[in-house]
Structure formats: structure tokens, C-alpha cells
C-alpha positions in Angstrom: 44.0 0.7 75.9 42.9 -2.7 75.7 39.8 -4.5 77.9 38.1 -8.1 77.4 35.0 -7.9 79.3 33.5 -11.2 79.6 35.1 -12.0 75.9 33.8 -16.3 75.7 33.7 -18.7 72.7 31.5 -21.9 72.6 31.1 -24.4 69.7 28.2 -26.3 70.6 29.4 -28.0 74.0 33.0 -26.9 73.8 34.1 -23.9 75.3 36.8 -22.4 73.7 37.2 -19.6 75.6 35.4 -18.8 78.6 34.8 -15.1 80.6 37.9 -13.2 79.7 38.1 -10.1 81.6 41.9 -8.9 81.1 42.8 -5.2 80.8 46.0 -4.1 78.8 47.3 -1.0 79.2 49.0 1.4 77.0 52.9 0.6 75.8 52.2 -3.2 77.6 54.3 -6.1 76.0 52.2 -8.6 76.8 52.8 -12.6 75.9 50.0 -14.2 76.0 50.7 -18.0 76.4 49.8 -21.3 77.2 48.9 -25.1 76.0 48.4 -26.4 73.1 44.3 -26.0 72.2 44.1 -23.2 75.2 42.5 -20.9 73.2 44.9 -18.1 72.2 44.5 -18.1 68.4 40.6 -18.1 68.6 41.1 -15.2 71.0 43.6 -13.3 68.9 40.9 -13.8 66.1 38.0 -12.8 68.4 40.0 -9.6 69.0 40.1 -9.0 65.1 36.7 -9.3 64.4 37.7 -12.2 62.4 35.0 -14.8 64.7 32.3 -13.4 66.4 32.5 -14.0 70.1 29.8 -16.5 72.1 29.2 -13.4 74.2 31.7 -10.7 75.6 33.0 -7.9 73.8 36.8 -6.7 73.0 37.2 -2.4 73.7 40.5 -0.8 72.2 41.0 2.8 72.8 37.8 3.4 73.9 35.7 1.8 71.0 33.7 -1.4 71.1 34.2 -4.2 68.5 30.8 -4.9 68.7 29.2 -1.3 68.4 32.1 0.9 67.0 33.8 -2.0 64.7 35.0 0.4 62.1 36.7 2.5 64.7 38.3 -0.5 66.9 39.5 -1.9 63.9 41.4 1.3 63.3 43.2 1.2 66.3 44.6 -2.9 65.9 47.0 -4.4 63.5 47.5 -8.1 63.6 50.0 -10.9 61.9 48.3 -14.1 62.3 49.6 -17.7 62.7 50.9 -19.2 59.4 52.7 -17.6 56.7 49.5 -16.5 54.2 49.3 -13.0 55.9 50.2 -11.2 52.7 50.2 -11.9 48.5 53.0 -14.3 47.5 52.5 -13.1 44.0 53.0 -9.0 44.9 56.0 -7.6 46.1 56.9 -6.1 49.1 55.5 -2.8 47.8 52.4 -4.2 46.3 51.6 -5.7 49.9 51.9 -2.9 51.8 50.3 -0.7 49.1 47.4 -3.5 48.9 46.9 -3.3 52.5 46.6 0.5 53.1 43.8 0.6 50.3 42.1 -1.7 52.5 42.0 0.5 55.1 40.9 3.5 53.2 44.5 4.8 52.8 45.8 6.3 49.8 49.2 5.5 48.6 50.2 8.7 48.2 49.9 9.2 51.9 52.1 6.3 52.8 54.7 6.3 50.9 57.3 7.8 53.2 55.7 5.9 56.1 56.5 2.5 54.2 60.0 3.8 53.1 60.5 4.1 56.7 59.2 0.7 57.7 61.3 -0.9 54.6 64.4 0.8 55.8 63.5 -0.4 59.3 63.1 -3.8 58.6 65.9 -4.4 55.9 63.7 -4.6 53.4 64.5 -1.7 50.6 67.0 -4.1 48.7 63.7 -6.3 48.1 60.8 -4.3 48.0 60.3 -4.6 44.6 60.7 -8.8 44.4 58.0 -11.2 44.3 57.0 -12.2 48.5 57.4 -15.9 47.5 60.3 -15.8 46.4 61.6 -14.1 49.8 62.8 -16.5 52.7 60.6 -17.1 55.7 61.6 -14.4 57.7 61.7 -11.7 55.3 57.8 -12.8 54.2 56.9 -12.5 58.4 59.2 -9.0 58.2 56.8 -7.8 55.5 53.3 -9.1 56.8 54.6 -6.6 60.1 55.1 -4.0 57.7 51.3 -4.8 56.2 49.7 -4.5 60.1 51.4 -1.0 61.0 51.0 0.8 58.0 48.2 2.2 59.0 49.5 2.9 62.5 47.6 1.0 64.6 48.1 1.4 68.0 47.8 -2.1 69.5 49.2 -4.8 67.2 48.5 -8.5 67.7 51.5 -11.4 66.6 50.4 -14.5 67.0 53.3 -17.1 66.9 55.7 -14.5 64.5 58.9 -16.8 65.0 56.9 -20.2 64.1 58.8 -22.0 61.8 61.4 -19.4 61.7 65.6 -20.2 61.7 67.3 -18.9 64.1 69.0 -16.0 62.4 65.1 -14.8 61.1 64.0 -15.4 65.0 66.7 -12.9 66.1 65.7 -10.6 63.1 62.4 -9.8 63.9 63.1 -9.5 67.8 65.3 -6.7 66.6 62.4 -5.3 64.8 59.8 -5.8 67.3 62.4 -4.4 69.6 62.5 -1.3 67.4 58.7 -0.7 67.2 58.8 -0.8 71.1 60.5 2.1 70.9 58.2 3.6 69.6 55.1 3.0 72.2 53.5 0.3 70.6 51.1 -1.8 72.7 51.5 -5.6 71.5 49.9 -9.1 72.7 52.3 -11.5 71.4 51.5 -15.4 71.4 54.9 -18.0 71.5 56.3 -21.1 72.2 59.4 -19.4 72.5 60.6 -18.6 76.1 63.4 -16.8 75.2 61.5 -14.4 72.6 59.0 -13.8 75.4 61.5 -12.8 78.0 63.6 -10.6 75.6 60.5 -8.7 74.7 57.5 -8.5 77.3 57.0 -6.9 80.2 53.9 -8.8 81.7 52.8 -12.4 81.0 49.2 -14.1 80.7 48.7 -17.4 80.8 45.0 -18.9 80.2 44.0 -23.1 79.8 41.1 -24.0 78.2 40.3 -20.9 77.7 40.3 -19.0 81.1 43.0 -17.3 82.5 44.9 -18.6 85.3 48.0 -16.3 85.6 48.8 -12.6 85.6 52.3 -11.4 86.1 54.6 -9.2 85.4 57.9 -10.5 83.4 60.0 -11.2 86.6 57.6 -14.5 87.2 58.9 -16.1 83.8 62.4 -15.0 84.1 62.6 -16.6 87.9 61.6 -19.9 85.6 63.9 -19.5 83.0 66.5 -18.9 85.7 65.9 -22.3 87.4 69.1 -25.1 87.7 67.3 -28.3 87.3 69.9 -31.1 86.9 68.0 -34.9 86.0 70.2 -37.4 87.6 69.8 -41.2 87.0 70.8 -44.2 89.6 70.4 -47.5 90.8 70.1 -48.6 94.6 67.8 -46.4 95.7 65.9 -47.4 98.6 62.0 -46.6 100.0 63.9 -45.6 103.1 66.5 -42.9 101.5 64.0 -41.5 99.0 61.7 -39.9 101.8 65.3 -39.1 103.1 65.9 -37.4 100.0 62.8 -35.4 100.0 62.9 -33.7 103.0 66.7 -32.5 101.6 66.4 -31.8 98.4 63.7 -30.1 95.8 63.4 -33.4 93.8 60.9 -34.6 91.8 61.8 -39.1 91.9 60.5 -41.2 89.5 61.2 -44.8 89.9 61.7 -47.8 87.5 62.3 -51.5 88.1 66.0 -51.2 88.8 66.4 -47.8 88.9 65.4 -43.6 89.3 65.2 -40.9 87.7 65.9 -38.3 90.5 65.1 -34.2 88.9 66.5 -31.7 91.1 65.8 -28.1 91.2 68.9 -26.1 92.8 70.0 -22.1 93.4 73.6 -23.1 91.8 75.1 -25.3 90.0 77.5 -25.5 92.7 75.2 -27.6 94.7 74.6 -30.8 92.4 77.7 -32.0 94.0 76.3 -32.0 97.2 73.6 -34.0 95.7 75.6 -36.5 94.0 77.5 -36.6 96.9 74.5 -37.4 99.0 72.9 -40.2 97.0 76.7 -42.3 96.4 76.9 -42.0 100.2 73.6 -43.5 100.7 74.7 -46.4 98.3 73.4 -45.3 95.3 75.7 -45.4 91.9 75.2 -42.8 89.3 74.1 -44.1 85.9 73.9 -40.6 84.0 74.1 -36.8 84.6 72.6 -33.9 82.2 71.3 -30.0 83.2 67.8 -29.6 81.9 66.8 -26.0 80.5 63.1 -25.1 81.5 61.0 -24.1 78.9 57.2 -22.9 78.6 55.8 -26.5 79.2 57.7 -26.9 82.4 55.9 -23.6 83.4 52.3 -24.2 82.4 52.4 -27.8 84.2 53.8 -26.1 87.3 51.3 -23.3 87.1 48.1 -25.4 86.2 48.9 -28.1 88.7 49.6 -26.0 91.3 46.0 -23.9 90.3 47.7 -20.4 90.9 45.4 -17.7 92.4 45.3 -15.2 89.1 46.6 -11.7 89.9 43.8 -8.9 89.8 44.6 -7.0 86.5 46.1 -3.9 87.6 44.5 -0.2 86.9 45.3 2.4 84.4 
């Protein structure tokens, strides 16, 4: 469906992005993740045709972005980063109408195709009303609307709940969760762990710009599952924090008169027996809270421990 084959970005001395080979097959939810400056974005826009790549080419369905552009380009639809994807001063309508034309497509022949999608989306109360004068979410609703009209079959979101509320998050997960339905193949770029999990089936994670993970859902999920409890306390000795390591999955961080002990357990049951542990060892408990992982927790825990990178599997 979808294959990087060496796909690399360089600006002068920087690499950007450096020997993608990833294959993505057809109906794949893929989140595509990772740090800050790790080279997503310029590889959603490499994928586009919107930057030419350093060397490497990008195949979808069959057709080369380098030697069959007008065809790959066909076959992808894509919401960018930001919230200037579509015309503030057209409607709803006009957008989508705008957008077709670009593509060679009457609107004659999609006008019962956008009905759909504007019904879909909750967006037939509104279709005829100025795009800047619609909140947030209903402007990311519409620029979806703009990138399937001509019903590509791999679409590319980079960041769609970025600045969002929550209500507008939950909105277009609804609608992406719709469009699933339907077969779509999508490579979808977030900060948002719980967007990713409720949508994707496989996960790629890359750092600057090379891919260092390749797994299916279950590895983020067994992250977002974790109890990790950060526990602070005074009287902690050299000789009981070796004690406390060999025990516990702890992570100790000490400060002049006290630590800051995080512990990662199977229940929540068990932070008793920790507590329990470090007040019988003479320790007094300054402060309790549960910590909730999130994707930064899981791209230092992947990238330090450099995880060996799945082979992509076959069609």
C-alpha cells in the first residue's frame, strides 16, 4: 500500500531524516510518533510531494512519487499541522468544492459524496458559513472533508487534535473512527497517547530521523497500562537504597535531605507494600501521588534502552 525505500532528508550537515525503509500495508492505522525535531512533519511532507527528498523515494499503491507523481498523488490525502489547511474566507462548501477542482474533479460529481461527508462529520447545519467563523474543531472536521473528497486511499493527519478542546478531540476520533470503517489506510502523527491507542493498530517510532521502533498497538497499551507511583522521603540510606533496588522496580533520585523514589508496580495494591517497606527501614514519607505515563515516558524508555526495530512485516 504504502513503502519508504531509503526515503532521507539532509539540509546541508543536518539530517533530518535518514534511510527510511517502512512498509504500510493496506487498512494499517499507523501512529507515527516521536520527539520533538524527530522528523515526522518533514516526512509527512516528503510523502506529499510537498519537499523533495535528499534521496529515497515514497511508493503508494504501486506508483512512485518520483516517476508517477500525478498518480501517487491520487491515491494520498493529507491534513497538515496547523490550522491553514483550508480557506477561512469560503465556506464549508466552497472548501471542499475548491479542493476537488484541484484535483481535476467536477462538482457535479461530488456532490453526493460531500453530502455524505457533511452529514458524516456534523457539518450540514454549517456548510454554508464562513470556515473562520467555525470553532477549532469544526475548521480540522472540514480540512478532513477537503483530503477525502477525492477518495484517496491512504490519508496522512499530522497532529489533527493539536490545539483542540477536549470535546473537538473526542469529535474527530469519532470521525476518524468512522472512516476506519470504511478501509482507510492512515499515518497519523500525535502527542496524544490516548488518541493513538483508541485509534491505531501498529506504532512507529523514529529519532532524529531513523526509526527505532516497530510494533503493533499492544507495545503502547502495555505503557499506558503501567502503575508508576512517585513517592518522596527523608532518611534514606546508601545502604537501603541498593536494598531497595534489588526489591522494587524504582527509579531513586536523591537530594540533600531527601529522595524522590518512582516506582513502577502491576497493582496499585502493591504501593503499600512499598511504603510499608521504606517506613520500616526508617524512612518517613514526605508526599505520595500516581503518575500517568505519557508518550515522553515512552520515547526516553525506548531510545535509552536502543530497542532492536521490528522487521516490517510482509503483505
Amino acid at each position: 500500500m504504502l513503502k519508504y525505500n531509503m526515503l532521507s532528508k539532509q539540509y546541508k550537515d543536518h539530517v533530518v531524516v535518514n534511510n527510511l525503509n517502512i512498509e504500510i500495508n493496506d487498512k494499517d492505522i499507523v501512529g507515527f510518533l516521536g520527539p520533538n525535531g524527530a522528523g515526522k512533519t518533514t516526512t509527512i511532507k516528503m510523502s506529499c510531494g510537498l519537499i523533495t527528498p535528499t534521496k529515497g523515494d515514497v511508493e503508494c499503491c504501486g506508483y512512485s512519487l518520483k516517476k508517477d507523481r500525478k498518480q501517487y498523488l491520487k491515491n494520498i490525502g493529507a491534513v497538515l499541522e496547523g490550522n491553514r489547511n483550508i480557506y477561512w474566507k469560503l465556506s464549508p462548501v466552497e472548501n471542499i468544492e475548491y479542493f476537488a477542482g484541484m484535483k481535476g474533479i467536477g462538482k457535479k460529481k461530488i456532490r453526493n459524496q460531500m453530502d455524505e461527508y457533511l452529514e458524516m462529520f456534523s457539518l450540514t447545519e454549517k456548510r454554508n458559513m464562513e470556515c473562520g467563523k467555525l470553532s477549532r474543531g469544526m475548521q480540522q472536521k472540514v480540512a478532513i472533508c477537503c483530503s477525502l473528497i477525492h477518495n484517496p486511499k491512504v490519508l496522512f493527519l499530522d497532529e489533527p487534535t493539536l490545539g483542540l478542546d477536549v470535546q473537538s478531540v473526542l469529535l474527530i476520533r469519532d470521525v476518524l473512527k468512522n472512516l476506519i470503517k470504511e478501509g482507510r489506510t492512515m499515518i497519523i502523527t500525535s502527542h496524544d497517547l490516548n488518541f493513538i491507542s483508541s485509534l491505531c493498530n501498529r506504532i512507529i517510532i523514529i529519532n532524529k530521523g531513523t526509526m527505532v521502533l516497530d510494533e503493533d498497538i499492544d507495545f503502547l497499551n502495555r505503557y499506558s497500562e503501567n502503575i508508576v507511583y512517585v513517592v518522596e522521603a527523608d532518611g534514606v540510606r546508601d545502604d537501603t537504597e541498593k536494598i531497595i533496588k534489588a526489591k522494587f522496580d524504582v527509579e531513586i533520585e536523591k537530594f540533600e535531605d531527601s529522595a524522590e523514589f518512582m516506582v513502577t508496580l502491576n497493582n496499585d495494591n502493591e504501593i503499600l507494600d512499598f511504603l510499608n517497606f521504606l517506613k520500616s527501614n526508617g524512612m518517613n514519607i514526605k508526599d505520595i501521588y500516581k503518575k500517568k505515563s505519557d508518550l515522553e515516558d515512552i520515547f526516553t524508555e525506548v531510545i535509552g534502552n536502543k530497542k532492536t526495530v521490528k522487521s516490517v512485516p510482509e503483505n
